[in-house]
C-alpha positions as CSV (number, residue, x, y, z in Angstrom):
1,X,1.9,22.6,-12.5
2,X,-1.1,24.7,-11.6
3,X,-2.7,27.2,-14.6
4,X,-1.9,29.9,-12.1
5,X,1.4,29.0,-11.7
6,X,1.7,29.1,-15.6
7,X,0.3,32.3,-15.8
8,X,2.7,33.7,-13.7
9,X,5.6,32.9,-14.9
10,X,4.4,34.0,-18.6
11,X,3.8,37.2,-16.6
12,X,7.4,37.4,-15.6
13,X,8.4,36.7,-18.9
14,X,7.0,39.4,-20.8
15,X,7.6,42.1,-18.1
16,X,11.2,40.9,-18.9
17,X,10.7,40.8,-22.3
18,X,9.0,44.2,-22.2
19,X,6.1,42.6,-24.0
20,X,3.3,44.5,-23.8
21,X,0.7,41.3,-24.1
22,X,0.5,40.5,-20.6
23,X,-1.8,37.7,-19.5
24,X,-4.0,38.9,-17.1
25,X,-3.6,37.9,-13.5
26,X,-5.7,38.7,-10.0
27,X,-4.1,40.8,-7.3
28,X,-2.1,38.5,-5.6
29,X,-1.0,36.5,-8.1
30,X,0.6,39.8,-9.8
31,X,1.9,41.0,-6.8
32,X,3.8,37.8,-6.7
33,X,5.0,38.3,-10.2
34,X,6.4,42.0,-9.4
35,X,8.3,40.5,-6.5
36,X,10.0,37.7,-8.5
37,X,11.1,40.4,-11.4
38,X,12.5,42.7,-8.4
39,X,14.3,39.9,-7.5
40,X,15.6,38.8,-10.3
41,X,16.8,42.5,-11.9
42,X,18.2,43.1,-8.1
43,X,20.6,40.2,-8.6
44,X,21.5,41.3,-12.2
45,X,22.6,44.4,-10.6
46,X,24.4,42.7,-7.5
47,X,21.9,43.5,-4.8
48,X,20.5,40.3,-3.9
49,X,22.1,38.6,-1.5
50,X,21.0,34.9,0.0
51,X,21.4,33.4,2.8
52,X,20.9,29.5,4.4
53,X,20.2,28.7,7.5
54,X,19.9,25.2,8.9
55,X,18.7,24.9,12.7
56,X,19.3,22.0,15.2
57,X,15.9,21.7,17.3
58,X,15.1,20.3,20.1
59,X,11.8,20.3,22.4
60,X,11.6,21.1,26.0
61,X,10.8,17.5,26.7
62,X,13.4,15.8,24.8
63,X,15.7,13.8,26.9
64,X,19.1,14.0,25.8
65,X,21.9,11.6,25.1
66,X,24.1,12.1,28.2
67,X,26.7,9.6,26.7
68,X,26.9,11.8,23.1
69,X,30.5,13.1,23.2
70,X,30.0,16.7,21.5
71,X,34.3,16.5,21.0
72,X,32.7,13.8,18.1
73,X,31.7,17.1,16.3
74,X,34.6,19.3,16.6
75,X,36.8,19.3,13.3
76,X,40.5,17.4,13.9
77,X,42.3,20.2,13.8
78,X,40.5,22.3,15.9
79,X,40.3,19.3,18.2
80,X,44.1,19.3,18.4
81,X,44.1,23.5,19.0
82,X,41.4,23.1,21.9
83,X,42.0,26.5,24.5
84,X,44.4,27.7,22.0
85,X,44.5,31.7,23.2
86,X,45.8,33.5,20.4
87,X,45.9,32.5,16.3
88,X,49.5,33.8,16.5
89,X,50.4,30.2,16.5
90,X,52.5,27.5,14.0
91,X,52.5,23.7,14.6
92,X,56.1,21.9,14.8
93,X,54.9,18.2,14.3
94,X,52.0,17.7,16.7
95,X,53.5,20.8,19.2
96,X,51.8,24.5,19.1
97,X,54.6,26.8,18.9
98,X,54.1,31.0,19.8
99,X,55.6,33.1,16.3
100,X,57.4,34.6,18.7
101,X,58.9,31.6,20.0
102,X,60.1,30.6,16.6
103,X,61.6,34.0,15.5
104,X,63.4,33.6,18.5
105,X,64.8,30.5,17.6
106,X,65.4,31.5,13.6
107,X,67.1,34.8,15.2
108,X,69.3,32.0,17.5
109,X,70.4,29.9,14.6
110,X,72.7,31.6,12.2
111,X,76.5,31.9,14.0
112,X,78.2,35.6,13.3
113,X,81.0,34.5,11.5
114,X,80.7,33.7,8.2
115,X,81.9,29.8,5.5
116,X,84.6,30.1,3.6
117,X,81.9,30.1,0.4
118,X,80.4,33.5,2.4
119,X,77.1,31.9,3.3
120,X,76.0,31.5,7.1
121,X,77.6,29.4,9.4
122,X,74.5,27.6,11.6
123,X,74.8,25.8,15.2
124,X,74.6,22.4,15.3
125,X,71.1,20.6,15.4
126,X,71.7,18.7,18.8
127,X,72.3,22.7,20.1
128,X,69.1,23.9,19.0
129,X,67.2,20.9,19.4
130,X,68.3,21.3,23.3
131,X,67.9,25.0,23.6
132,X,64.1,24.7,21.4
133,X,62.1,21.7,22.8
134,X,59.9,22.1,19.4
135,X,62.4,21.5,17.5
136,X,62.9,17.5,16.8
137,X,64.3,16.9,13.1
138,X,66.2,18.7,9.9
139,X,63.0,19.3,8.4
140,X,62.5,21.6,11.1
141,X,65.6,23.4,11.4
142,X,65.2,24.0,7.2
143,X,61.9,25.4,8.1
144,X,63.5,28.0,10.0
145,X,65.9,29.0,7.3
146,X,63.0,29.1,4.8
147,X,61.4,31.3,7.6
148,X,64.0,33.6,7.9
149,X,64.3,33.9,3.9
150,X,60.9,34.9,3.5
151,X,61.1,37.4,6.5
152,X,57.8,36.6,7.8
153,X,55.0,33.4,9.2
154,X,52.2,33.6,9.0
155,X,49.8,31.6,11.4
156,X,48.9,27.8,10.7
157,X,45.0,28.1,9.3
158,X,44.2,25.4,11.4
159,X,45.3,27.2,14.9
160,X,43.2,30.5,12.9
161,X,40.1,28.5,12.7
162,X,40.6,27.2,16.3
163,X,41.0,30.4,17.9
164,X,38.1,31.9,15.8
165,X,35.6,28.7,17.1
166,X,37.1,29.7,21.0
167,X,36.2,33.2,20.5
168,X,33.2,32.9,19.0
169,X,31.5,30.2,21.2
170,X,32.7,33.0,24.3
171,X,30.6,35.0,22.4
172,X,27.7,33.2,22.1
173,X,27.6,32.5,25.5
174,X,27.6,36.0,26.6
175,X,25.2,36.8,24.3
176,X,22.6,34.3,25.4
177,X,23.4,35.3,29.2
178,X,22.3,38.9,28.3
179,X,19.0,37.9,26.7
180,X,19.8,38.7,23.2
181,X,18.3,36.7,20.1
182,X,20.9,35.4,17.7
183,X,20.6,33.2,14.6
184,X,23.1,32.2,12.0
185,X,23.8,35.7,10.1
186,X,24.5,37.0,13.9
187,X,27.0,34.2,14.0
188,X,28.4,35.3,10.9
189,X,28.9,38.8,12.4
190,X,31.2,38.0,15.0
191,X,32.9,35.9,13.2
192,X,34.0,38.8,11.1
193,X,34.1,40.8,14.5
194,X,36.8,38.5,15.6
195,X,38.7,38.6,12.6
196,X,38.4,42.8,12.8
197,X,39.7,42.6,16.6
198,X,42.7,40.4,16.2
199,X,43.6,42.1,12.9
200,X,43.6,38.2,11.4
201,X,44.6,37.6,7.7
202,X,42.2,35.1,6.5
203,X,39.6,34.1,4.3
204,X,38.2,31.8,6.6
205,X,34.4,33.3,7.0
206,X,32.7,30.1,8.3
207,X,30.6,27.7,5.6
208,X,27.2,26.6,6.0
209,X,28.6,23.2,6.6
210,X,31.2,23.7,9.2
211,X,29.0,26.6,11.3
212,X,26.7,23.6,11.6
213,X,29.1,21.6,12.7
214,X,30.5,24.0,15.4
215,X,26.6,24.3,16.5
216,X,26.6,21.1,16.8
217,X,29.6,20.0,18.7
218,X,28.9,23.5,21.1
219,X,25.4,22.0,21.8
220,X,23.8,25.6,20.7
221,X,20.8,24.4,19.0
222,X,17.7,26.5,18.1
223,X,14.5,26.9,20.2
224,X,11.5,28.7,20.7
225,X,11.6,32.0,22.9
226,X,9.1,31.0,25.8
227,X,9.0,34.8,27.9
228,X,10.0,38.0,27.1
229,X,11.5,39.9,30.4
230,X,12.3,43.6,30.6
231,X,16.5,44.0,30.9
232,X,16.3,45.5,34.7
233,X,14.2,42.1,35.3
234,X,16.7,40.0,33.4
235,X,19.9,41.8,35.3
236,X,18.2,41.5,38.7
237,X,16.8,37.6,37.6
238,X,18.1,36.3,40.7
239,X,16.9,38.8,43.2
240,X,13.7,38.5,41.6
241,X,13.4,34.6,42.1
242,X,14.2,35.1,45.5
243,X,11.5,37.4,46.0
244,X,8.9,35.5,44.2
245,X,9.8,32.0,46.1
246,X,9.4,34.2,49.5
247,X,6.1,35.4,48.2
248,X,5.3,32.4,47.6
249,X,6.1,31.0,50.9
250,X,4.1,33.6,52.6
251,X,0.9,33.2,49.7
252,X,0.5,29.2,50.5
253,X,0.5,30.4,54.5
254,X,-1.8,32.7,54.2
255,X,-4.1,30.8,52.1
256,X,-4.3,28.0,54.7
257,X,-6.9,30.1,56.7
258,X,-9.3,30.6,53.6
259,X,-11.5,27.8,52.0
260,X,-10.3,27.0,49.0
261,X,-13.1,28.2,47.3
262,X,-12.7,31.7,47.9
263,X,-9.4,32.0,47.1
264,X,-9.0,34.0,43.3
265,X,-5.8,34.1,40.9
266,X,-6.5,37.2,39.1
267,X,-3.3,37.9,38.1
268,X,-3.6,38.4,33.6
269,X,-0.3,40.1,33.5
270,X,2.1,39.4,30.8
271,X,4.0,40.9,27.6
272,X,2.4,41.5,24.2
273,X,5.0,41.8,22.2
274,X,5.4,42.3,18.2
275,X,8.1,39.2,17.8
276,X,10.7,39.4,14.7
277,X,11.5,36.0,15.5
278,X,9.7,32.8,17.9
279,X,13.2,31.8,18.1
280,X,16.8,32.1,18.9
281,X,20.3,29.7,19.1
282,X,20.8,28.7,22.6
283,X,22.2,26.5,24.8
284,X,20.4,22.8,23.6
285,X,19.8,22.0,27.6
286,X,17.9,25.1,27.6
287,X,14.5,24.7,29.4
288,X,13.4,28.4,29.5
289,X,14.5,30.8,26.9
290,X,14.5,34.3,28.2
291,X,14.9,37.1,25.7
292,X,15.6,40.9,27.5
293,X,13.6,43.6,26.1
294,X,14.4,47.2,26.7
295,X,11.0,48.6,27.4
296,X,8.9,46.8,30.5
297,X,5.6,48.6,29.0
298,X,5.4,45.9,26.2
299,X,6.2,47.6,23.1
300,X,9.5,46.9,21.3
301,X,10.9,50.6,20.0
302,X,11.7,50.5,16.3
303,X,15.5,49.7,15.3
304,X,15.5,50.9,11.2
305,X,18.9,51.4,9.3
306,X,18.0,52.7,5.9
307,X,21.0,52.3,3.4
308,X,21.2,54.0,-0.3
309,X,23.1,55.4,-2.2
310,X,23.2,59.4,-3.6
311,X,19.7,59.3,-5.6
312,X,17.9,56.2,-4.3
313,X,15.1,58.8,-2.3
314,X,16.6,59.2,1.4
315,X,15.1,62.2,1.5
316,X,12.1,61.1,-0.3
317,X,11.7,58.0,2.1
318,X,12.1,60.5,5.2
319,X,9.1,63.3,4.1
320,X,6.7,60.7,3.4
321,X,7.3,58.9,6.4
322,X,6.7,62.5,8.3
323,X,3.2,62.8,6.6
324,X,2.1,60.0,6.9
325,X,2.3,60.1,10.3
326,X,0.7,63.2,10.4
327,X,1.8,64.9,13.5
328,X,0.3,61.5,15.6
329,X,4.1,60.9,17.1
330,X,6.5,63.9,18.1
331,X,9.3,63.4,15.9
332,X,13.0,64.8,16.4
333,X,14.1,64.7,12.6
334,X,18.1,65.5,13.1
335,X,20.6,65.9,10.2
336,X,24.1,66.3,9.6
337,X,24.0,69.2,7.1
338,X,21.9,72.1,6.9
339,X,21.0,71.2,3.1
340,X,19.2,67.9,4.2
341,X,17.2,69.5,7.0
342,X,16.3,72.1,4.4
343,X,14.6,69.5,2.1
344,X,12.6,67.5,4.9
345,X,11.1,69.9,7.2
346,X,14.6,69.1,10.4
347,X,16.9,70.6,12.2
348,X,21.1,69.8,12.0
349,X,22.2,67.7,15.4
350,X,24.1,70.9,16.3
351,X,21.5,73.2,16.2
352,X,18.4,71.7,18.1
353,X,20.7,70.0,20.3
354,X,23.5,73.1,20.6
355,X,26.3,70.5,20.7
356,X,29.2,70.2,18.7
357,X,32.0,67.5,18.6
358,X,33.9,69.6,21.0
359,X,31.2,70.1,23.8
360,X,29.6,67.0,23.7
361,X,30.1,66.1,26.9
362,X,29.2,69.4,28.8
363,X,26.2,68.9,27.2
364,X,25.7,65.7,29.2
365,X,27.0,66.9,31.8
366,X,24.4,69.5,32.4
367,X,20.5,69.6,32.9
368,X,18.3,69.1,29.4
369,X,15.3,69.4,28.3
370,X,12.9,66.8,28.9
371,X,10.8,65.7,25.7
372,X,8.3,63.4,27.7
373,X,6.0,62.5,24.5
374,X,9.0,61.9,22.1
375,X,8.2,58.7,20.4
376,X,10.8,59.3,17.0
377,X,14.3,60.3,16.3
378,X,15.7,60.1,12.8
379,X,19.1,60.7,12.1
380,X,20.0,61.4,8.3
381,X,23.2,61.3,6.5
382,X,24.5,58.8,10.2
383,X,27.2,57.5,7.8
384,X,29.1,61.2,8.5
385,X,28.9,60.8,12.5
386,X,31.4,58.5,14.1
387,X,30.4,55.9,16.5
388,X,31.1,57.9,20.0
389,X,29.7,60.9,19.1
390,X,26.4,58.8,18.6
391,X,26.7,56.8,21.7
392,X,27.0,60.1,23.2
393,X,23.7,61.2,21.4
394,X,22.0,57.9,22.9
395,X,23.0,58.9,26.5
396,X,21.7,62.7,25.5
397,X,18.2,61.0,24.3
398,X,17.7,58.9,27.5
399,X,18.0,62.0,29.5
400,X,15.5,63.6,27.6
401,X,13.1,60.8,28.4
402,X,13.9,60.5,31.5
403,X,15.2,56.7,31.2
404,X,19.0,56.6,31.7
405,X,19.9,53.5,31.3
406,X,18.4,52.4,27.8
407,X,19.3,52.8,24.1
408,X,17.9,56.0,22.9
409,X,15.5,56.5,25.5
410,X,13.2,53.4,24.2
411,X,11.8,56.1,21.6
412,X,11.8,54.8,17.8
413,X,15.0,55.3,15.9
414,X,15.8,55.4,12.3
415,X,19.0,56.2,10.8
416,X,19.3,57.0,6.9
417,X,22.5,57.2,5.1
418,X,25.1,56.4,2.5
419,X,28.1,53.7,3.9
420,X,30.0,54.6,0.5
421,X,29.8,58.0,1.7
422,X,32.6,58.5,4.7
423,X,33.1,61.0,6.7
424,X,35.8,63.4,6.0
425,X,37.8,63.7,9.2
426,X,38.8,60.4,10.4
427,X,40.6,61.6,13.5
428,X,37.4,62.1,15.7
429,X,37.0,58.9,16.5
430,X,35.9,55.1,15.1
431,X,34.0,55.2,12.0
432,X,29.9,54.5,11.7
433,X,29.9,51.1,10.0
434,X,32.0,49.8,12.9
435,X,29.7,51.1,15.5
436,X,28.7,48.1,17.2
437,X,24.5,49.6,18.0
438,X,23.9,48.4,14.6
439,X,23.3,44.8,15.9
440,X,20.2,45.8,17.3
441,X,18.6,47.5,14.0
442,X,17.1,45.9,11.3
443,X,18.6,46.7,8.1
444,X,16.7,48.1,4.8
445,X,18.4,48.9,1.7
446,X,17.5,51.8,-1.0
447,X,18.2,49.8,-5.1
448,X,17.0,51.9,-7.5
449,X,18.9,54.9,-7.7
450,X,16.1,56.9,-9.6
451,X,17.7,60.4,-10.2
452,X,19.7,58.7,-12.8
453,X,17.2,55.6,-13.9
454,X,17.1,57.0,-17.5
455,X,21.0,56.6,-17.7
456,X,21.8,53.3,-17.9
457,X,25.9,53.4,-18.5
458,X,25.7,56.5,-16.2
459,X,23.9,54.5,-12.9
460,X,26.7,51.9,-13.7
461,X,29.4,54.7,-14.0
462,X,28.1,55.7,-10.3
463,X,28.2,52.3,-9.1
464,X,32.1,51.9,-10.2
465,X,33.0,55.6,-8.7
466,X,31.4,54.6,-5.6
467,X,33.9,51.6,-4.5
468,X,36.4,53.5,-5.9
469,X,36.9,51.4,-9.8
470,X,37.4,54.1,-12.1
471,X,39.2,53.7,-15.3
472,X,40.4,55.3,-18.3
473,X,37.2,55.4,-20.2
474,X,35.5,57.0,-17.4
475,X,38.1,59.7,-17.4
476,X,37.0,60.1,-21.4
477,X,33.3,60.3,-20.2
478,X,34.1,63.1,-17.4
479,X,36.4,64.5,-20.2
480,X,33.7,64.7,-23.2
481,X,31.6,66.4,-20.4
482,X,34.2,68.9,-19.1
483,X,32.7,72.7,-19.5
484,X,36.3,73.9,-19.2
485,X,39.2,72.8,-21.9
486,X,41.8,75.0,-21.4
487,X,43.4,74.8,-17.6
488,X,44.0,78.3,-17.7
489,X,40.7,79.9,-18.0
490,X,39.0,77.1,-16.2
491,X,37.5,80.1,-13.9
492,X,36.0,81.7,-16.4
493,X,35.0,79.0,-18.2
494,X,32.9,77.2,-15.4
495,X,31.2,80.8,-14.2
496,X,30.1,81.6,-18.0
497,X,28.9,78.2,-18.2
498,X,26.8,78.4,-14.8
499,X,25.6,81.8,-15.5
500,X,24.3,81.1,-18.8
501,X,22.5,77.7,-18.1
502,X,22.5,76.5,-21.4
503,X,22.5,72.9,-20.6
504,X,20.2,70.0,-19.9
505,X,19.5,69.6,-16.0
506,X,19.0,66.1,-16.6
507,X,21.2,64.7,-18.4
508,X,24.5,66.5,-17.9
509,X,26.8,66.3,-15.1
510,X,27.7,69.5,-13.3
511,X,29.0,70.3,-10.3
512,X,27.8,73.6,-8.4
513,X,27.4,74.9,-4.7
514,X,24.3,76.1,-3.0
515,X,25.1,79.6,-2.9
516,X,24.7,79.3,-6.4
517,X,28.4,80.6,-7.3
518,X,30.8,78.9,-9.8
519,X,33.2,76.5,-8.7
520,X,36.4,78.2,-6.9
521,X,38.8,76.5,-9.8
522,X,42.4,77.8,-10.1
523,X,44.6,77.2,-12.9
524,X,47.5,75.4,-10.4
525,X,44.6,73.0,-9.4
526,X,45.0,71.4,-12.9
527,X,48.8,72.5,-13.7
528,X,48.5,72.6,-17.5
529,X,47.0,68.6,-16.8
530,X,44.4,66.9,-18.5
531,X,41.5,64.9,-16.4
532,X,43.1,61.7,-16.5
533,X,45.9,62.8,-14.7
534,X,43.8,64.0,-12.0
535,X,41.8,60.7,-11.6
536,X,43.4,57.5,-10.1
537,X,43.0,54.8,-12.8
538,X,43.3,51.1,-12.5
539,X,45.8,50.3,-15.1
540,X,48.5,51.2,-13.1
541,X,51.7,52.9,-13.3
542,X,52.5,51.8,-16.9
């Protein structure tokens, strides 16, 4: 091991240590040393996640095994479930069997009249082995009584895992037909897509093992993206080649009638593009991996989703990003609240854009304005919108440039907000984090929450509250802190305590509203009730 590597990790160890000997190391070196302790405390505090990836490769000269069986691949079980078209499915011996076929037969079994000993009188096996073709032994016919005891059945795992591998290999195939990059973690999102769809109970996510596997067997293997073709190119791919081999045609035939030597290709076109990848899961046969763009000038717009919690510097993030760019891009900074576009120099959604969630789409309907030179569009608190109200916003956008047809008008986007944080009314429509534009944006994610860094046991408090784990000591904690003790003057209380200011802004925990009133309390809202009756706590009903 290298002196430098030494070095470093003695570095580490006294940041950790909080040692204030610390060996000295140059730039780089330290810079690696401060990104090894972020790691590390982020996975003490659960934000680390890790990821493996393993790719099959191939080259665009390889000749492939035309004898290789990819069936060789597929698991058993999902070997037996091939074309299986829904997981609502149970195996009887080595038949697939429709849940609704076999509450059919568990409704059939049982006769009306009663034993003697008041238990069920059944019909005879030959009867139902006749009348149910799946049905072939007693083993059978019990599992229909234990069926019918239990009141439900659930779905054979192996028929769940089948369906899942059908679906998702549909998928993928569309996917790579519209021009879209994909690699594992993308696999791993429809997986869960499919799940979400089919409202199927498993915990079947897909390993590392058996996703290569099912790459494997579907011959999706991973190659390098050789062109990049704007998306009307890639739609209109075939109306293209036929033009080209005409041109062609007509080129060589015209060329004939020059010397060769005076004949000039001066033809330098092509994309430069800023790649986030060289390469993408696609069909192993593959010669030419097309990837669709949505902009044919060459530039790939910005797709940023900025998640953090209350604290971790949204807002922060968003008014240094506006000067640093200085006014050298026309920004639309958009917001849901009129607090937030306050504090960062923007406008609410409903203000610049006079919409509202009722006239939405008059708004499309009718002429905009055009904003020819727009180049950003930021969208804080995005965790409050629901997902048609923002496709709605994307259409609005286009218009505005002038390019109907593409996601926001090919201008930059990034969207800030809180996922924790949902929106309040959940009758307008499907809610953010199932909007499906978030498979185009790269994801970015706020740690530290620095408003309480100080507060150790309150930042963990936070964390609790915020997936909804509270218990009774945190009712004791809110308690201890409570401004108001008796329910019936909790009015008065609060408003004296407001008015007076005679607490510490940064350590206590107070609720107020920006009109700088007190709190509407009333003494019904509490109903002679201490706080833990008003908090939902995890011990139960006991």
């Amino acid at each position: 091991m290298s002196t430098s590597t030494l070095l470093i990790i003695a570095y580490i160890t006294s940041v950790i240590k909080d040692d204030p000997k610390k060996p000295k190391l140059d730039r780089s070196d330290q810079k690696l040393g401060d990104r090894i302790v972020s790691l590390l405390r982020q996975n003490e505090e659960g934000f680390l996640e890790m990821s493996e990836e393993t790719s099959l490769t191939t080259n665009a000269g390889e000749v492939l095994d035309e004898n290789w069986d990819p069936q060789a691949d597929l698991e058993k079980d999902e070997l037996d479930f091939k074309g299986i078209a829904s997981p609502q499915y149970v195996l009887f011996g080595k038949t697939l069997v429709a849940i609704e076929k076999v509450w059919e037969a568990v409704r059939w079994y049982p006769l009306q009249k009663r034993a003697r000993n008041g238990g069920h009188r059944r019909r005879e096996p030959s009867c139902m082995y006749n009348r149910f073709k799946f049905l072939r032994s007693e083993d059978d016919l019990k599992r229909l009584v234990a069926y019918e005891k239990a009141g439900e059945i659930k779905p054979d795992f192996r028929a769940v895992i089948a369906f899942i591998s059908e679906r998702l290999y549909e998928m993928v195939i569309k996917s790579i037909n519209e021009g879209h990059i994909l690699h594992d973690s993308t696999l791993y999102t429809m997986i869960a897509e499919i799940k979400d769809e089919f409202k199927i109970e498993t915990s079947f996510v897909g390993s590392h093992n058996w996703l290569n596997n099912w790459k494997r067997a579907h011959r999706i293997s991973s190659r390098k993206i050789t062109r990049f073709v704007s998306k009307k190119k890639f739609m209109e791919k075939e109306a293209v080649q036929e033009e080209m081999d005409q041109f062609v045609k007509l080129a060589r035939k015209t060329f004939e009638g020059y010397d060769p030597l005076r004949v000039y290709n001066l033809d330098q076109s092509g994309f430069q593009k800023e790649l986030y990848t060289k390469r993408t899961l696609t069909e192993t046969c593959s010669q030419d991996v097309e990837i669709s763009t949505s902009s044919a000038s060459g530039k790939i717009p910005l797709r940023l989703l900025v998640v953090g919690r209350a604290g971790s510097g949204k807002l922060t993030f968003i008014r240094r990003l506006l000067l640093r760019l200085g006014g050298t891009l026309e920004v639309m900074n958009l917001t849901s609240r009129n607090t937030a576009a306050n504090e960062t120099g923007g406008q609410t959604v409903f203000k610049k854009l006079h919409i509202d969630y009722r006239n939405i789409q008059k708004v499309l309907e009718t002429a905009c304005k055009f904003y020819p030179r727009l180049g950003l569009v930021i969208i804080e608190d995005i965790s409050l919108f629901y997902g048609a109200l923002v496709d709605d916003f994307d259409e609005l956008i286009a218009r505005m440039k002038n390019k109907i047809g593409t996601m926001f008008g090919d201008v930059h986007v990034i969207l800030v907000g809180d996922f924790l944080q949902l929106a309040a009314d959940d009758k307008k429509g499907q809610p953010m984090y199932k909007w499906d534009g978030f498979r185009d944006f790269e994801i970015r994610f706020l740690s530290t929450n620095f408003r309480q860094a100080q507060d150790t046991d309150f930042c963990q408090r936070l964390d609790r509250w915020a997936v909804g784990l509270v218990n009774d000591d945190d009712a004791n904690f809110l308690e201890e802190r409570s401004v108001a003790k008796n329910p019936s003057t909790v009015q008065e209380d609060v408003a004296a305590f407001y008015n007076n200011q005679k607490w510490d802004p940064v350590n206590s925990l107070i609720l107020t509203s920006s009109n700088k009133d007190a709190i509407n309390f009333t003494g019904k809202d509490f109903n002679g009730r201490g706080i833990h009756d008003l908090i939902e706590t995890d011990k139960g009903d006991d």
